[in-house]
Structure formats: structure tokens, C-alpha cells
N, CA, C and O atoms as a CHARMM CRD file, in Angstrom:
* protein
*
  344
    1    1 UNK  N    134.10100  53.15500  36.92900 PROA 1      0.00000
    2    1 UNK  CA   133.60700  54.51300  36.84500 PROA 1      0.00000
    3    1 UNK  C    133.72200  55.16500  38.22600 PROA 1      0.00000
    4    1 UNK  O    133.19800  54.68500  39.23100 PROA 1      0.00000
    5    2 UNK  N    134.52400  56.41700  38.20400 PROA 2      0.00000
    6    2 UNK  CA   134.14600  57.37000  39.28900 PROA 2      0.00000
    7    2 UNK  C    133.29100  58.16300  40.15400 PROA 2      0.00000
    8    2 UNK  O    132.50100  59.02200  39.76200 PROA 2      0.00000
    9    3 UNK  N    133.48300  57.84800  41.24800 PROA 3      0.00000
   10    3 UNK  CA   131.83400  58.31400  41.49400 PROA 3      0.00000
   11    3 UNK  C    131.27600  59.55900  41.46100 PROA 3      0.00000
   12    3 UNK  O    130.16100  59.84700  41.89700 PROA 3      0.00000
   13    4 UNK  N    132.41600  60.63300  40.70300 PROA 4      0.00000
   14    4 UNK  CA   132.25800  61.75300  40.64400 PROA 4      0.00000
   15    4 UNK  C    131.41300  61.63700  39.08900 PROA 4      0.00000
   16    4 UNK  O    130.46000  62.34900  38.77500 PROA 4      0.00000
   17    5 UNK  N    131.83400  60.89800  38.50300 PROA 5      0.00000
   18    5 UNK  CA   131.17000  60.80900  37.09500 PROA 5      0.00000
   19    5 UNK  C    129.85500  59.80300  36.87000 PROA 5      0.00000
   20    5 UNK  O    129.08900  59.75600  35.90800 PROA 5      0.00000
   21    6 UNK  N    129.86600  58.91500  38.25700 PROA 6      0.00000
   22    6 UNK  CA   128.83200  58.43800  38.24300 PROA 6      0.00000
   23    6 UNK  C    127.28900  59.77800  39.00600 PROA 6      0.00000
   24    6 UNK  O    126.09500  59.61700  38.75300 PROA 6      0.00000
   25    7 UNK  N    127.75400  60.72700  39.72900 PROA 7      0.00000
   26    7 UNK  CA   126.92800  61.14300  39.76400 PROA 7      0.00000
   27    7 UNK  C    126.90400  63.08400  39.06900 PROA 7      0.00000
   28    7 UNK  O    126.37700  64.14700  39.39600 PROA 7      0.00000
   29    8 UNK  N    127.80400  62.58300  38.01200 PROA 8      0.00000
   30    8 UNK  CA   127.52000  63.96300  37.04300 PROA 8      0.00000
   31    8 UNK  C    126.35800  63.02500  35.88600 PROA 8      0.00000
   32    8 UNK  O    125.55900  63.70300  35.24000 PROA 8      0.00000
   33    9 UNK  N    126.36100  61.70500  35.73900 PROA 9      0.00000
   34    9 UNK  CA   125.62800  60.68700  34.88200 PROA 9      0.00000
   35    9 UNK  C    124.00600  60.66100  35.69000 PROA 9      0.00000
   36    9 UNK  O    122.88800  60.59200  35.17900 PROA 9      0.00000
   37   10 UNK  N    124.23100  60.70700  36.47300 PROA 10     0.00000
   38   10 UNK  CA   122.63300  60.88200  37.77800 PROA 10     0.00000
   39   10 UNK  C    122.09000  62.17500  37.11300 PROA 10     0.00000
   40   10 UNK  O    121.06900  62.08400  36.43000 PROA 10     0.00000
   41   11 UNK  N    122.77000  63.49700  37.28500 PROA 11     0.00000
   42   11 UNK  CA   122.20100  64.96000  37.57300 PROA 11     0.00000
   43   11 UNK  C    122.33400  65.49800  36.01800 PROA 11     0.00000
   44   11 UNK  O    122.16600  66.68500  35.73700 PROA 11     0.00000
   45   12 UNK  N    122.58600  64.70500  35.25200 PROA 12     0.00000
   46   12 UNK  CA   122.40400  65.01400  33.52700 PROA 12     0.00000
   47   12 UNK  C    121.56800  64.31600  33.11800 PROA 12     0.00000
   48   12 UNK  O    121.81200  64.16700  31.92100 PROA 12     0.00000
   49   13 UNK  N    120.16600  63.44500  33.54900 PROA 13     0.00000
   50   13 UNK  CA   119.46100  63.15800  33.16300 PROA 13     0.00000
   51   13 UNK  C    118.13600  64.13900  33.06500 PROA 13     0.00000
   52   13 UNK  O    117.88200  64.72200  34.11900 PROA 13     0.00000
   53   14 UNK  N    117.03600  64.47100  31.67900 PROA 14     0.00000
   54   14 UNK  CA   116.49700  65.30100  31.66100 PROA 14     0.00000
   55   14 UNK  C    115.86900  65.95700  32.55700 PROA 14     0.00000
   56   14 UNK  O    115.76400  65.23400  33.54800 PROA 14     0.00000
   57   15 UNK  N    115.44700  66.84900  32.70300 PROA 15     0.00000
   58   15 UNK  CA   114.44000  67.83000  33.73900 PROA 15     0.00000
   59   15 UNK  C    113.18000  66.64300  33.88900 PROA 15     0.00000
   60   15 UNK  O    112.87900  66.06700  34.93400 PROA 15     0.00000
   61   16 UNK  N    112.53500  66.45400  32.52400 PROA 16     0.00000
   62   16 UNK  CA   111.38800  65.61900  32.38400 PROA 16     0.00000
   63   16 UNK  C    111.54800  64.75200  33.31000 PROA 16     0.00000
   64   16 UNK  O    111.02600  64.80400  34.42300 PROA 16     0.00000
   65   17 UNK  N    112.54800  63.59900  32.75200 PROA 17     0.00000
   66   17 UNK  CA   112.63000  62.17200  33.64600 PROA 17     0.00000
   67   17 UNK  C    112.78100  62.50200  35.47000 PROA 17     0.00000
   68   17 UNK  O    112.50300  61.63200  36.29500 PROA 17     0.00000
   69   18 UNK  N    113.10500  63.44200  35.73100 PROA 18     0.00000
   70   18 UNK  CA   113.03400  64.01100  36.98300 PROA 18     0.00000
   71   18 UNK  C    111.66600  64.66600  37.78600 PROA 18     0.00000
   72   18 UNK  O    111.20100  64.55100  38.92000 PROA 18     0.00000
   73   19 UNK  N    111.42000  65.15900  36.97600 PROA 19     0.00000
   74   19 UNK  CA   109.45000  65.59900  37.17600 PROA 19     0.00000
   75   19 UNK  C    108.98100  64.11100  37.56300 PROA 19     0.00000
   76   19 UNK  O    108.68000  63.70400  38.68500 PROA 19     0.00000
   77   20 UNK  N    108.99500  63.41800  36.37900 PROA 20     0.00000
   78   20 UNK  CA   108.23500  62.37400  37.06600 PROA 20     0.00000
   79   20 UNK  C    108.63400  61.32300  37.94700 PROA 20     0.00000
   80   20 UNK  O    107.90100  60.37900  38.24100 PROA 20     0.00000
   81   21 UNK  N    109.64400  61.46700  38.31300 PROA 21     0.00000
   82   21 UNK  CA   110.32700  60.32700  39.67700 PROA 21     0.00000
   83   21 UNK  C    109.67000  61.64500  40.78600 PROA 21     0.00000
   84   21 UNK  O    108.86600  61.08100  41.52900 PROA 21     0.00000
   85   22 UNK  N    109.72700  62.82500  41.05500 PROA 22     0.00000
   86   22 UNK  CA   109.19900  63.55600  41.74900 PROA 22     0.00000
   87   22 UNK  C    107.53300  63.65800  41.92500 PROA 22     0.00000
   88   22 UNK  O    107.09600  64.06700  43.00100 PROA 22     0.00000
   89   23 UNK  N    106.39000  63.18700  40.58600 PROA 23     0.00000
   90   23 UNK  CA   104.96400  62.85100  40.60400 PROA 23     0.00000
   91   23 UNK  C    105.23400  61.90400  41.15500 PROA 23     0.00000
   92   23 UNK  O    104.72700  61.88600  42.27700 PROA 23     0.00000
   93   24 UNK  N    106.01500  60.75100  40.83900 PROA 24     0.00000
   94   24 UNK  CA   105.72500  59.64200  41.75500 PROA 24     0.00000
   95   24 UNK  C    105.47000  59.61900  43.34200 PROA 24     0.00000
   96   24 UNK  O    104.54500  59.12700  43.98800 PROA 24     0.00000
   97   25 UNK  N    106.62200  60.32900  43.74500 PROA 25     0.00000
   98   25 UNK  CA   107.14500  60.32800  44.67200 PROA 25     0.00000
   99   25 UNK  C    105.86800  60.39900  45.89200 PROA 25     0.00000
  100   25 UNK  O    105.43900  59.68300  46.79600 PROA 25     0.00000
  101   26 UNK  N    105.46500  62.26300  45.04400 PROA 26     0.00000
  102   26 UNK  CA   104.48400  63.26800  45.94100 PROA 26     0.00000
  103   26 UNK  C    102.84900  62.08300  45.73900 PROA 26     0.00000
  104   26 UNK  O    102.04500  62.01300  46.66900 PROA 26     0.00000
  105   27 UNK  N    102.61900  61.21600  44.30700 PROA 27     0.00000
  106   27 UNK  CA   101.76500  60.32800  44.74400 PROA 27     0.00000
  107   27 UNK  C    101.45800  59.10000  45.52300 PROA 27     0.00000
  108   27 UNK  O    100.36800  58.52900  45.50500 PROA 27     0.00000
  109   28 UNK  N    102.68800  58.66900  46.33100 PROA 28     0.00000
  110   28 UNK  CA   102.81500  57.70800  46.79500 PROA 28     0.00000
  111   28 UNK  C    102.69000  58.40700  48.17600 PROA 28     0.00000
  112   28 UNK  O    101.96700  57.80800  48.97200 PROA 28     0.00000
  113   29 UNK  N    103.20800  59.45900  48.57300 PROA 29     0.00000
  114   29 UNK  CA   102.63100  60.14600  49.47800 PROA 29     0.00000
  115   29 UNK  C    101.67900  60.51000  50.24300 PROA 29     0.00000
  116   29 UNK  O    101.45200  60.50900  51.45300 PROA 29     0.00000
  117   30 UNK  N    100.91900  60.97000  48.85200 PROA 30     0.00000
  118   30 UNK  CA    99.56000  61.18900  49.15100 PROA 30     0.00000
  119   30 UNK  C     98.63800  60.34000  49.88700 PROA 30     0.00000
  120   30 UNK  O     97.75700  60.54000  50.72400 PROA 30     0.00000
  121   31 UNK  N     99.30500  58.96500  49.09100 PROA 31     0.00000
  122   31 UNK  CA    98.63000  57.28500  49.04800 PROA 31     0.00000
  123   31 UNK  C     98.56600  57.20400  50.21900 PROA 31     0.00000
  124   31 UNK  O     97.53200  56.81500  50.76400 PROA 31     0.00000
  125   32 UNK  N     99.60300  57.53300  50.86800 PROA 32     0.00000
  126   32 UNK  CA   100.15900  57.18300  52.49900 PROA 32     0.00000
  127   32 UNK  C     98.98300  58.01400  53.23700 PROA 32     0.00000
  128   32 UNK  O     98.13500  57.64700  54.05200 PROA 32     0.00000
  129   33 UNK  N     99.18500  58.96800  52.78900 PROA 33     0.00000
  130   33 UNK  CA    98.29800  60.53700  53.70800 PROA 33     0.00000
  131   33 UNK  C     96.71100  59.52400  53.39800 PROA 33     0.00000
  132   33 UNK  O     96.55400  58.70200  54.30100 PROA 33     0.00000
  133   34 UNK  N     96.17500  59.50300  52.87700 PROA 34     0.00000
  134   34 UNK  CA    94.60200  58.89000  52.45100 PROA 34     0.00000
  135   34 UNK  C     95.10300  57.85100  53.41900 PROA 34     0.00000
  136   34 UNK  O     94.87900  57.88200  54.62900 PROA 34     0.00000
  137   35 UNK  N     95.80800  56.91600  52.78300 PROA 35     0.00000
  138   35 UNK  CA    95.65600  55.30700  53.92400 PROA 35     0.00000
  139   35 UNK  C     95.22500  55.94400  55.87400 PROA 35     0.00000
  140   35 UNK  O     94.20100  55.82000  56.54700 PROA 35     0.00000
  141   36 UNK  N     96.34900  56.48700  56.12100 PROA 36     0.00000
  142   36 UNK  CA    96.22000  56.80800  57.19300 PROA 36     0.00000
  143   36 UNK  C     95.29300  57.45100  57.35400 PROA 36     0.00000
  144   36 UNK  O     94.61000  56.84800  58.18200 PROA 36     0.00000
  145   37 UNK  N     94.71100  58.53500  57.00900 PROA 37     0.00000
  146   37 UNK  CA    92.93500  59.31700  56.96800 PROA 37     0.00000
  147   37 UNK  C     92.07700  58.16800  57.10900 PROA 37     0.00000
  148   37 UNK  O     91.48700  58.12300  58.18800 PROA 37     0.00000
  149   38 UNK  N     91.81700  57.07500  56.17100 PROA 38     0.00000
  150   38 UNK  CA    91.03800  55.97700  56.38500 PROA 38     0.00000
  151   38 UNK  C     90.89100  55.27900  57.62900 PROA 38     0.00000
  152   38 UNK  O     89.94700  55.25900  58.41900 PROA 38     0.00000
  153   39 UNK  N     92.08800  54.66800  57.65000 PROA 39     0.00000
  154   39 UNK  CA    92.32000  54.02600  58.76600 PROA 39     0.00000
  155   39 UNK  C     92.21300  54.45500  60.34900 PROA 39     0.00000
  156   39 UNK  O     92.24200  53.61000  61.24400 PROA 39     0.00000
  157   40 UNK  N     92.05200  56.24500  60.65700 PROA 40     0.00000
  158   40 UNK  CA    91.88600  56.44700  61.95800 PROA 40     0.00000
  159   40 UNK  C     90.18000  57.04600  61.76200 PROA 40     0.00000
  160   40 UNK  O     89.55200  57.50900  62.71400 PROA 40     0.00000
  161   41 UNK  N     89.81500  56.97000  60.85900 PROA 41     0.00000
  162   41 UNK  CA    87.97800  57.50700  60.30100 PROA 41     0.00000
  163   41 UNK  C     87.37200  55.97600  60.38000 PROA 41     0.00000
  164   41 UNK  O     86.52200  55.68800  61.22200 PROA 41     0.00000
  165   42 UNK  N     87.84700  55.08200  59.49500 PROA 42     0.00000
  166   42 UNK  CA    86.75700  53.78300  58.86000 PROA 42     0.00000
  167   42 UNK  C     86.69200  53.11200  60.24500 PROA 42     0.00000
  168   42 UNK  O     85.83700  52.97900  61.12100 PROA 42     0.00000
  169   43 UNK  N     87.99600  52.74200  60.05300 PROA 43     0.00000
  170   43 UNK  CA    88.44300  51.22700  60.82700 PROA 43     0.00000
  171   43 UNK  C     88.58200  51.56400  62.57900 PROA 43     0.00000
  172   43 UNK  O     89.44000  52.30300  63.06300 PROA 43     0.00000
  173   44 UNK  N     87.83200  51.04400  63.12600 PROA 44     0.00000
  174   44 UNK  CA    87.62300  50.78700  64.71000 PROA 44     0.00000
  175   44 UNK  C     89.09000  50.49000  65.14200 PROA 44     0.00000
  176   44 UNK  O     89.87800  49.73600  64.57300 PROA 44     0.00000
  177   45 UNK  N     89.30900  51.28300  66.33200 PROA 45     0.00000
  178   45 UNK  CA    90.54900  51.10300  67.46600 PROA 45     0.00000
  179   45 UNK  C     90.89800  49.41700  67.15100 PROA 45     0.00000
  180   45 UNK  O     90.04500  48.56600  66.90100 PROA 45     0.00000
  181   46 UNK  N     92.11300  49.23400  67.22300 PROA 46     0.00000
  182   46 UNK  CA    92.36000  47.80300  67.09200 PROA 46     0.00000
  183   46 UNK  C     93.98100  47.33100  66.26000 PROA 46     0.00000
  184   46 UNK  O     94.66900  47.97400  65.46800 PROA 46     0.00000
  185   47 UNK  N     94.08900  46.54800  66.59500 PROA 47     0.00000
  186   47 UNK  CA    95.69700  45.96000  65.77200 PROA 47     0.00000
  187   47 UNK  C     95.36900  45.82200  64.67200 PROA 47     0.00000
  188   47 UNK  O     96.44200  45.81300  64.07000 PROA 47     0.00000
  189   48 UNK  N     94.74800  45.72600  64.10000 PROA 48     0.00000
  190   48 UNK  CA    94.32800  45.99600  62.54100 PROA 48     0.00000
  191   48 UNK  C     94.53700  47.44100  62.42200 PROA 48     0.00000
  192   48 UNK  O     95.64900  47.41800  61.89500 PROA 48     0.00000
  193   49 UNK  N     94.21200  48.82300  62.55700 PROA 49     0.00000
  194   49 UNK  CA    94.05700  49.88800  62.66400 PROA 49     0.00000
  195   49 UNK  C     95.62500  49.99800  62.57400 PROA 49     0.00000
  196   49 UNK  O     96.32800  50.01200  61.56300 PROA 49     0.00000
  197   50 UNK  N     95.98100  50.07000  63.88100 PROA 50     0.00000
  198   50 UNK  CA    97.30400  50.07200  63.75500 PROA 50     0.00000
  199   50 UNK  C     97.99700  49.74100  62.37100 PROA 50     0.00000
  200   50 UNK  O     98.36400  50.57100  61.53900 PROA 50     0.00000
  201   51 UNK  N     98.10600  48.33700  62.28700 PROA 51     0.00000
  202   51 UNK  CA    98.50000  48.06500  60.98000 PROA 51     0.00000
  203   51 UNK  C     98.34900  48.53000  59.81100 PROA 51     0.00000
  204   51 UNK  O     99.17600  48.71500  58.91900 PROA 51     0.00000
  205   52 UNK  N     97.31300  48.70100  59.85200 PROA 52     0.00000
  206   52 UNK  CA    97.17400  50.20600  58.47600 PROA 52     0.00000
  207   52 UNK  C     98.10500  51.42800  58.19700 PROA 52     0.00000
  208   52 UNK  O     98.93300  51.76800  57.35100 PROA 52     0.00000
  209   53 UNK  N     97.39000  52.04800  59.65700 PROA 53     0.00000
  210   53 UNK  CA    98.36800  53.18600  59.99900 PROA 53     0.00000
  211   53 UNK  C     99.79800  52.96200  59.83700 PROA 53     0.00000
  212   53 UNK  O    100.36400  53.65000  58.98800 PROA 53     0.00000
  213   54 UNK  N    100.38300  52.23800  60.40900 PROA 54     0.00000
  214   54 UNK  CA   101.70000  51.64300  59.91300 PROA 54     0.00000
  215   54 UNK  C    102.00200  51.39000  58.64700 PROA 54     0.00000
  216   54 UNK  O    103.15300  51.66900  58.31000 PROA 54     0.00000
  217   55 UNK  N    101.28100  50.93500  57.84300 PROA 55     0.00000
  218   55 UNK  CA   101.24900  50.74300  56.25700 PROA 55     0.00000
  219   55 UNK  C    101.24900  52.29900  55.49700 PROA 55     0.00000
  220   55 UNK  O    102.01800  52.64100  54.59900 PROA 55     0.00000
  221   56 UNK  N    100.28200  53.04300  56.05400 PROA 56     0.00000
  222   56 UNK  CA   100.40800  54.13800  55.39200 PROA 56     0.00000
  223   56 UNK  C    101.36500  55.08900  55.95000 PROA 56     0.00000
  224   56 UNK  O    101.29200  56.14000  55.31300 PROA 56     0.00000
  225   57 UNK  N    102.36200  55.14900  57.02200 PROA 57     0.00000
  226   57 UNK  CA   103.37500  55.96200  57.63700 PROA 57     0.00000
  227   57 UNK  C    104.45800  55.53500  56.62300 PROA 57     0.00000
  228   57 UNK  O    104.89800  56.36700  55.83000 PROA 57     0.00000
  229   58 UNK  N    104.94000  54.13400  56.62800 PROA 58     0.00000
  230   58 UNK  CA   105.52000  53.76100  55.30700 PROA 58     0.00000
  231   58 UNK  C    105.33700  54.03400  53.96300 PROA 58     0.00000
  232   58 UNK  O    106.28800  54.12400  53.18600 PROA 58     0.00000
  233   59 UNK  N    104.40700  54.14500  53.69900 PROA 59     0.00000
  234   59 UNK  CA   104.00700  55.04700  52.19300 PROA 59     0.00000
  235   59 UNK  C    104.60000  56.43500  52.34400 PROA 59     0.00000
  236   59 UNK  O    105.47900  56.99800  51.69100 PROA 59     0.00000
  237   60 UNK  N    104.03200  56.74800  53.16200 PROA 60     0.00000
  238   60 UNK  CA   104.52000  58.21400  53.40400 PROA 60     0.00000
  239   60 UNK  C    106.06600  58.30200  53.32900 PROA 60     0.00000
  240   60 UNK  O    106.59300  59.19800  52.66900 PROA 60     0.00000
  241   61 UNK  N    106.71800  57.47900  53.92800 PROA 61     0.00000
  242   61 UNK  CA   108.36300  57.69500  53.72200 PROA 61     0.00000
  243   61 UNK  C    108.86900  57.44300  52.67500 PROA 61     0.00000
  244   61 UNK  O    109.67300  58.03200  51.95300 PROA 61     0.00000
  245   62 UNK  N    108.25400  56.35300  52.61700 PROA 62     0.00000
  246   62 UNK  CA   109.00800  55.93800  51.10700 PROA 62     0.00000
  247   62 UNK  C    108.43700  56.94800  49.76800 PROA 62     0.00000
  248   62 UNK  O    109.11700  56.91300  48.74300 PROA 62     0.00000
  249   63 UNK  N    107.18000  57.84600  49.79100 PROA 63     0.00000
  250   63 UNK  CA   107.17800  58.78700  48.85400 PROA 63     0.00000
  251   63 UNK  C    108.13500  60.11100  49.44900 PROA 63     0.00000
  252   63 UNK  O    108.55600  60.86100  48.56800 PROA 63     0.00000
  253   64 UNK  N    108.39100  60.34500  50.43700 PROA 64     0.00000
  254   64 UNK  CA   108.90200  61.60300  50.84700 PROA 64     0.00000
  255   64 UNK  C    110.24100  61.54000  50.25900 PROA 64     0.00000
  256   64 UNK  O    110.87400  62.44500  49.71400 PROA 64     0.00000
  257   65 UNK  N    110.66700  59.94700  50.52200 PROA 65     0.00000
  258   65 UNK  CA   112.36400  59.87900  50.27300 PROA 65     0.00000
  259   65 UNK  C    112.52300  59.91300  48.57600 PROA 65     0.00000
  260   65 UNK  O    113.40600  60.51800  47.96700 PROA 65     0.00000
  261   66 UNK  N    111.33400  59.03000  47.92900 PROA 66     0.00000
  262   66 UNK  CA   111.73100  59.28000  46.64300 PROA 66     0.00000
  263   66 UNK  C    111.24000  60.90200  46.05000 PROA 66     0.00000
  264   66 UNK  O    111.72200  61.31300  44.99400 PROA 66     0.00000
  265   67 UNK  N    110.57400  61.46600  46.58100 PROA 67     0.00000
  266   67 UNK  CA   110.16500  63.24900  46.29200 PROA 67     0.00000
  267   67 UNK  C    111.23300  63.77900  46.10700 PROA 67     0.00000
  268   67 UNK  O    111.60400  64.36800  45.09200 PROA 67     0.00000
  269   68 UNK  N    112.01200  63.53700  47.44200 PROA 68     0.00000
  270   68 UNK  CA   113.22100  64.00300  47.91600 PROA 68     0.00000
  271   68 UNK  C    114.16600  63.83100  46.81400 PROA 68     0.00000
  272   68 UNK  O    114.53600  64.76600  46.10500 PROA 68     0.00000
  273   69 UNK  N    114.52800  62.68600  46.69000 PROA 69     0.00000
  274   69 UNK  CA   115.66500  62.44500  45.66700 PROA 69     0.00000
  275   69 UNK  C    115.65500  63.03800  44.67200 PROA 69     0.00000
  276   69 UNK  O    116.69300  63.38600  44.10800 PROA 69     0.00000
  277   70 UNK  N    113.96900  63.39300  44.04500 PROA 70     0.00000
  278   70 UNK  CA   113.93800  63.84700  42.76200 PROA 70     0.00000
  279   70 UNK  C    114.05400  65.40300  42.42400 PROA 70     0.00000
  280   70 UNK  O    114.06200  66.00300  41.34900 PROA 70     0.00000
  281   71 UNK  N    114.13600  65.81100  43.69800 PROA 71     0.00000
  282   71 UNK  CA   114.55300  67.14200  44.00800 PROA 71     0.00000
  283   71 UNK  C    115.92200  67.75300  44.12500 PROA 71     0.00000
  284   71 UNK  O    116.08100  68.85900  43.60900 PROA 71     0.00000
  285   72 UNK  N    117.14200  67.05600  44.86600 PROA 72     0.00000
  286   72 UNK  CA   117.92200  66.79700  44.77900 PROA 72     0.00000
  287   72 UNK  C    119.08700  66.56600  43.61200 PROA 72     0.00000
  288   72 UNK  O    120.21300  67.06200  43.57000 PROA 72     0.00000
  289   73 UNK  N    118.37400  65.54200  42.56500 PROA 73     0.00000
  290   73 UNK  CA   118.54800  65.41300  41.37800 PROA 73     0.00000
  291   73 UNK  C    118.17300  66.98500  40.51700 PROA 73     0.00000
  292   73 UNK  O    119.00100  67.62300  39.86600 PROA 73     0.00000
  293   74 UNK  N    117.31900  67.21100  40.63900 PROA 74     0.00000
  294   74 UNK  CA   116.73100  68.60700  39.95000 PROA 74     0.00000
  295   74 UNK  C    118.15400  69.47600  40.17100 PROA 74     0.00000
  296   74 UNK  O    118.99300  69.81900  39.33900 PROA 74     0.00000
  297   75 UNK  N    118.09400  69.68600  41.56600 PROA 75     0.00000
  298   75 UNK  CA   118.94100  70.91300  42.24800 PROA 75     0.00000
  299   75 UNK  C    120.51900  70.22200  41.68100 PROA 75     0.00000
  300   75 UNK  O    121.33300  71.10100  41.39700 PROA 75     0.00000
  301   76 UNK  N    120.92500  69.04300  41.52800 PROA 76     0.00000
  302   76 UNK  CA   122.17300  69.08400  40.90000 PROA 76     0.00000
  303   76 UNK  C    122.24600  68.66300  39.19400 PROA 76     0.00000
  304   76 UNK  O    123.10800  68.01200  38.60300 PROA 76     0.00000
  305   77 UNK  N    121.05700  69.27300  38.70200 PROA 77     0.00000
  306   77 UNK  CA   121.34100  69.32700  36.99700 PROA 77     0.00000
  307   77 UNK  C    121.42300  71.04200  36.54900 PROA 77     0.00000
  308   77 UNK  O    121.88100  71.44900  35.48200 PROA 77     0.00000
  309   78 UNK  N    121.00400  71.67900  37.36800 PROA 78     0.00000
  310   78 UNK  CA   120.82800  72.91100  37.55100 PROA 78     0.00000
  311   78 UNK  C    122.00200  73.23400  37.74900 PROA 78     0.00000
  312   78 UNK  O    122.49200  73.82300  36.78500 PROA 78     0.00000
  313   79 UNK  N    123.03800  73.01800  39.07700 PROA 79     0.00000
  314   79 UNK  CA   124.09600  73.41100  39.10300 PROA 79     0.00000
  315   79 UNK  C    125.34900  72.81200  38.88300 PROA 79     0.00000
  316   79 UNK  O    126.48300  73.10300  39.26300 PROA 79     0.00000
  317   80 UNK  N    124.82700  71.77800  38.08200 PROA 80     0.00000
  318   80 UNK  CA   125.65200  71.03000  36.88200 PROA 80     0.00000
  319   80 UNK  C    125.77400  71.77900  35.45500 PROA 80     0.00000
  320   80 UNK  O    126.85700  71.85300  34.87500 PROA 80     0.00000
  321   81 UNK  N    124.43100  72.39800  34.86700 PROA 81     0.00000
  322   81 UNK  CA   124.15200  73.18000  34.06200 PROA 81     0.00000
  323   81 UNK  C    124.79200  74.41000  33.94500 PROA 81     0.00000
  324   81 UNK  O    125.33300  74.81000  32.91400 PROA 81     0.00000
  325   82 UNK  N    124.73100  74.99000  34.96800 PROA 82     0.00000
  326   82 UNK  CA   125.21400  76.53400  35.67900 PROA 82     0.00000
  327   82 UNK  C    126.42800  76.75700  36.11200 PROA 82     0.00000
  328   82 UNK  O    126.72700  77.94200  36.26300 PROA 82     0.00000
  329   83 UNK  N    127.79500  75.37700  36.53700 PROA 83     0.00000
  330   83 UNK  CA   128.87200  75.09600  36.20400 PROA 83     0.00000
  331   83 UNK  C    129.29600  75.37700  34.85900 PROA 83     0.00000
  332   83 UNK  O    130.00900  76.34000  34.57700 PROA 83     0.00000
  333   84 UNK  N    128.73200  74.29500  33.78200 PROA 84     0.00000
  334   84 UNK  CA   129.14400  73.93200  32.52500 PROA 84     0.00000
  335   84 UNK  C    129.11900  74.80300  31.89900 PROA 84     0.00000
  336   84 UNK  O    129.90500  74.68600  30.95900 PROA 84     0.00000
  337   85 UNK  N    128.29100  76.22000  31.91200 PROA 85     0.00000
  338   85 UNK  CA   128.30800  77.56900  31.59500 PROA 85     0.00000
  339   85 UNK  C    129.32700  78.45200  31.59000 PROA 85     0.00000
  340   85 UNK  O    129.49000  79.21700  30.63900 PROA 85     0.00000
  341   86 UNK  N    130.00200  78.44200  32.48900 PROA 86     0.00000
  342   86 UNK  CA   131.18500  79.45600  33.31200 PROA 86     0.00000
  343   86 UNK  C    132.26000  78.83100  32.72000 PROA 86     0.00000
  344   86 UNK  O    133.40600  79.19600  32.98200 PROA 86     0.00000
């Protein structure tokens, strides 16, 4: 398979199934945003602290990147859609 058709097969998957790889995304995010709130409020200065914080900076990316994607995806079913029109 071509990878032009492998990613017309990506950006033709429903709007729906895309919403929610995008809830995921923005909740794993969040997860990150709270961890890190906790961790510089609860938990005392310390390599533990750190480590948290570090745990939740990683949450944070890894929801931003999958947000991202699912946005991305959005923006090319749209002008996959808006092609197939014309």
C-alpha cells in the first residue's frame, strides 16, 4: 500500500473516532497539568518531587502529541472531504 493511500485510509476515518482520540488526548493532559499542580503544592522540595514533576511533564507531552494528531487527522478529513467534492 501507498503511502498516499495509506494516509487518505488515516483522514477517512469518522469525525467521531477522531473526537475521541482528541478527549483522550486533552485528558491525559490535563492528568499531566494536576500531577504537576500536586507535586509542586503536596510534596516537599526533593528528588521525589522532581520525579513527579517529571512524570507529569511527560503526561503532558504525550497528551499534547496525541491532541495534536487528532487534530491533524480532523484537518485532513475535512480537506479530504472538500477535495472529493470538486
Amino acid at each position: 500500500m501507498r503511502i498516499k493511500d495509506k494516509l487518505i485510509n488515516y483522514c477517512s476515518a469518522p469525525l467521531a473516532q477522531c473526537f475521541k482520540q482528541f478527549r483522550l488526548g486533552a485528558v491525559v493532559f490535563f492528568a499531566g497539568l494536576v500531577v504537576v499542580y500536586i507535586a509542586s503544592q503536596a510534596v516537599p522540595p526533593s528528588l521525589t518531587q522532581e520525579l513527579i514533576t517529571l512524570a507529569g511533564l511527560l503526561l503532558i507531552g504525550v497528551g499534547f502529541i496525541i491532541a495534536i494528531a487528532a487534530q491533524m487527522r480532523m484537518l485532513g478529513a475535512r480537506l479530504l472531504a472538500f477535495w472529493r467534492k470538486q
